[in-house]
C-alpha positions as CSV (number, residue, x, y, z in Angstrom):
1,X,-21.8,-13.2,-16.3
2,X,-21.9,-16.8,-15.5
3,X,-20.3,-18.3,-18.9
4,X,-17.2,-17.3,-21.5
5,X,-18.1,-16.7,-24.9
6,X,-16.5,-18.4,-28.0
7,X,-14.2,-16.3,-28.2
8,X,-13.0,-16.1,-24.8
9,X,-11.1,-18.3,-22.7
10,X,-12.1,-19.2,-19.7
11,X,-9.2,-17.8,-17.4
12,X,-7.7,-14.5,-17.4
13,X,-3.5,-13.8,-17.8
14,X,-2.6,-11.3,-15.2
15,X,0.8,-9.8,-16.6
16,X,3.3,-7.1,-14.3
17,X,6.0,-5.3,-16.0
18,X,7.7,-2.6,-15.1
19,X,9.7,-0.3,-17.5
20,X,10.7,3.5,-17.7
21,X,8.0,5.7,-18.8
22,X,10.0,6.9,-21.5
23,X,9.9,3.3,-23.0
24,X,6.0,3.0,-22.3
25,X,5.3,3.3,-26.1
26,X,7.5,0.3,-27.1
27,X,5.1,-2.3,-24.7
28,X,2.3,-0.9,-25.8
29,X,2.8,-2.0,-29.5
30,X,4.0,-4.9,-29.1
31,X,1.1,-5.4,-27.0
32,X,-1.1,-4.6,-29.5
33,X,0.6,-7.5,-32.3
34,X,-0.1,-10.0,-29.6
35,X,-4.2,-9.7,-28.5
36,X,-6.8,-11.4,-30.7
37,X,-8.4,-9.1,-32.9
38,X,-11.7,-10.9,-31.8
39,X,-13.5,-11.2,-29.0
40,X,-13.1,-7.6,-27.7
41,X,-9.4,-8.1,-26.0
42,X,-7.7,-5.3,-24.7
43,X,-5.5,-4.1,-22.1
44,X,-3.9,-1.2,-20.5
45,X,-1.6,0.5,-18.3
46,X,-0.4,3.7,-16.6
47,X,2.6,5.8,-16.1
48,X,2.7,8.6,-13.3
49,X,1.2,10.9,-16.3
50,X,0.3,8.5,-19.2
51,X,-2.2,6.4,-19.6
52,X,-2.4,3.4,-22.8
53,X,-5.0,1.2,-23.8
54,X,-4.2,-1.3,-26.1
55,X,-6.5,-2.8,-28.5
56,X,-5.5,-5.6,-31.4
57,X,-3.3,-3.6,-34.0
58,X,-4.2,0.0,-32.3
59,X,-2.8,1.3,-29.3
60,X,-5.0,4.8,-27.8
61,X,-2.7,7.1,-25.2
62,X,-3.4,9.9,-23.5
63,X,-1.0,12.5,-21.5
64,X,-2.2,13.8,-18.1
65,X,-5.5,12.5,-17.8
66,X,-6.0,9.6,-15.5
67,X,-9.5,7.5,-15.8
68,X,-11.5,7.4,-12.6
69,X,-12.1,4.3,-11.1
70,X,-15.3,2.4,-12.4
71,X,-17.0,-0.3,-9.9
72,X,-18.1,-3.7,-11.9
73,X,-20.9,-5.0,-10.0
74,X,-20.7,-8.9,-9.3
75,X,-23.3,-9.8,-11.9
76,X,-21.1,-8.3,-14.8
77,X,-17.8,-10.3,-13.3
78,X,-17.1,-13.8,-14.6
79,X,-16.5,-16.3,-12.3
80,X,-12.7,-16.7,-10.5
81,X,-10.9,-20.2,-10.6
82,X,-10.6,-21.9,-7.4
């Protein structure tokens, strides 16, 4: 991918956070009140056992089952800021 769409801007926010996992649920709604419900934004995060997903307004978590690792190859990647 060479160019942003409309919708997207055209550098990426890289957040850390660390919090118990017992309070996992609370970030993952707020997260959810805070990405544009356009333009396909999500995000997500991982306990030890948890995992969340985070779309506008809907938040998807699953217990014990940890995603496998997907490569992105170059072409699908958009371009990093010098």
């Amino acid at each position: 991918m060479t160019s942003t769409g409309v919708d997207q801007p055209r550098h990426r926010t890289l957040l850390y956070f660390t919090a118990a996992a017992s309070e996992a649920p609370w970030p993952a709604a707020e997260l959810a009140t805070c990405l544009a419900p356009t333009g396909g934004w999500y995000t997500d995060f991982h306990t030890a056992t948890d995992t969340f997903v985070v779309f506008a307004d809907k938040v998807s978590a699953t217990h014990g089952v940890r995603p496998k690792a997907v490569a992105i190859p170059e072409s699908r990647t958009l371009p990093r800021s010098p």
